[in-house]
N, CA and C of each residue as an Amber inpcrd file, in Angstrom:
protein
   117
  61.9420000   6.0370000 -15.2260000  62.3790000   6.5190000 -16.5310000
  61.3170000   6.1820000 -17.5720000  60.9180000   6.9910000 -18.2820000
  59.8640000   6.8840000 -19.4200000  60.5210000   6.7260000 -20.5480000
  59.5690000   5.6510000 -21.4250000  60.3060000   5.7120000 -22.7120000
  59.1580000   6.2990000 -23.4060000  59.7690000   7.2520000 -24.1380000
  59.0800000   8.1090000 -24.9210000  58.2650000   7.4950000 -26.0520000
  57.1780000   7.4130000 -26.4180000  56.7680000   6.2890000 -27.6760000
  56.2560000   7.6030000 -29.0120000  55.8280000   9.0850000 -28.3110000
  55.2900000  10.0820000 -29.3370000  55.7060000  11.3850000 -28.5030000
  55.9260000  11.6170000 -29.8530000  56.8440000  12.9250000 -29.4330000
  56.2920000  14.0320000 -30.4380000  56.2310000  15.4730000 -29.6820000
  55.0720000  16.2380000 -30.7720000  55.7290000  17.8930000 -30.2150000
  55.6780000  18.4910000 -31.3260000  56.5440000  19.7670000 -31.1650000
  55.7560000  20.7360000 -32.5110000  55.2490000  21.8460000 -31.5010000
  54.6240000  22.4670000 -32.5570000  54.6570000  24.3180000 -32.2060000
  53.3040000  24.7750000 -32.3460000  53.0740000  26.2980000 -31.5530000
  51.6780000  26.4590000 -31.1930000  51.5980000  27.0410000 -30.0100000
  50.1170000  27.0550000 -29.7490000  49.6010000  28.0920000 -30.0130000
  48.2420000  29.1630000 -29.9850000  47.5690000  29.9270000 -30.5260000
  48.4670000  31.1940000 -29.9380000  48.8400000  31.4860000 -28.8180000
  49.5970000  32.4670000 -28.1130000  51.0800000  32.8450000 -29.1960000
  51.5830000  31.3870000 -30.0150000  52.5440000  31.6860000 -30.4160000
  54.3410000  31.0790000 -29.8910000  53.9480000  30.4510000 -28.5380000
  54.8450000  29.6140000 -27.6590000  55.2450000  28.3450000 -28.7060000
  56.2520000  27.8100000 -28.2700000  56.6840000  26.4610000 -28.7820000
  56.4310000  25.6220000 -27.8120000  55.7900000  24.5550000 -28.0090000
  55.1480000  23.5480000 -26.9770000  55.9900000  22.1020000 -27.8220000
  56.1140000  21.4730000 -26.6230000  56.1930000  20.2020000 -26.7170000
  55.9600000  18.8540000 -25.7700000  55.4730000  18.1000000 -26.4240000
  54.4910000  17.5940000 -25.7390000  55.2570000  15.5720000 -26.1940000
  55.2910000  14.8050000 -24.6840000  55.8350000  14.1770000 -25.1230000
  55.4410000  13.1980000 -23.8550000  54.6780000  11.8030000 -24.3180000
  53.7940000  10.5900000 -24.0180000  54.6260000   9.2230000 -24.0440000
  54.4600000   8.9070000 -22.6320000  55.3180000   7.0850000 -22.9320000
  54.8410000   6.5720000 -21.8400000  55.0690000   5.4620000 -21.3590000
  54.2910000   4.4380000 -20.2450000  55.0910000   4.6340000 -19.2250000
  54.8360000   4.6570000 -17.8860000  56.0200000   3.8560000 -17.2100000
  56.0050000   3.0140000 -16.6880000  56.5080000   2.3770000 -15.3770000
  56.9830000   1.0760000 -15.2280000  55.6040000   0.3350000 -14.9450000
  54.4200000   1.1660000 -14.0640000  53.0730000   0.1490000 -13.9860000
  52.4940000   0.4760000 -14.9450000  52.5060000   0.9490000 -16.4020000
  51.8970000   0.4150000 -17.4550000  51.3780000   1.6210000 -17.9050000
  51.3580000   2.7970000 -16.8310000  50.1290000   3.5260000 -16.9330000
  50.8760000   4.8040000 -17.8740000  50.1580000   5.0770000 -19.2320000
  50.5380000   6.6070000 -20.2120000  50.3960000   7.9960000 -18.7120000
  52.2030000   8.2780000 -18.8510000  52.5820000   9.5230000 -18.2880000
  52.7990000  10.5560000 -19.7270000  52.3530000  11.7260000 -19.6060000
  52.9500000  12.9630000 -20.0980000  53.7630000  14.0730000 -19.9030000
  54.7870000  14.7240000 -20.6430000  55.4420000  15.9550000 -20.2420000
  55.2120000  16.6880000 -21.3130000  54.7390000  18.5070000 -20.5630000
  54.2990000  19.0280000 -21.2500000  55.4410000  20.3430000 -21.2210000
  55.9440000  20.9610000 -21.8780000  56.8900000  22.3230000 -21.4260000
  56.6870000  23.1360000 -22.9240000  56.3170000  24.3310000 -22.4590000
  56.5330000  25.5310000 -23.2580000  57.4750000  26.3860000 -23.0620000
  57.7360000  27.3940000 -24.1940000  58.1470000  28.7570000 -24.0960000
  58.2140000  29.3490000 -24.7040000  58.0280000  30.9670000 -24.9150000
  58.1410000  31.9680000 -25.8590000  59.5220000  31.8270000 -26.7670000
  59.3490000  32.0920000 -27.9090000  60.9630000  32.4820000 -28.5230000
  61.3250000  33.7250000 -28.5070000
């Protein structure tokens, strides 16, 4: 389970809603999740 520390929600050049969201997990090491989609 990741704890989320930054959390980021925006649009990329295409126009998609991206969000993008960074936290550690248990060996220390920065995991990311990345998910888009059109509206």
């Amino acid at each position: 389970m990741l704890q989320f520390a930054v959390e980021y929600s925006g649009k990329n050049k295409n126009g998609a809603t991206i969000r993008v969201a960074k936290g550690r997990g248990k060996d220390g090491k920065v995991e990311g999740v990345i998910g888009g989609f059109n509206p």
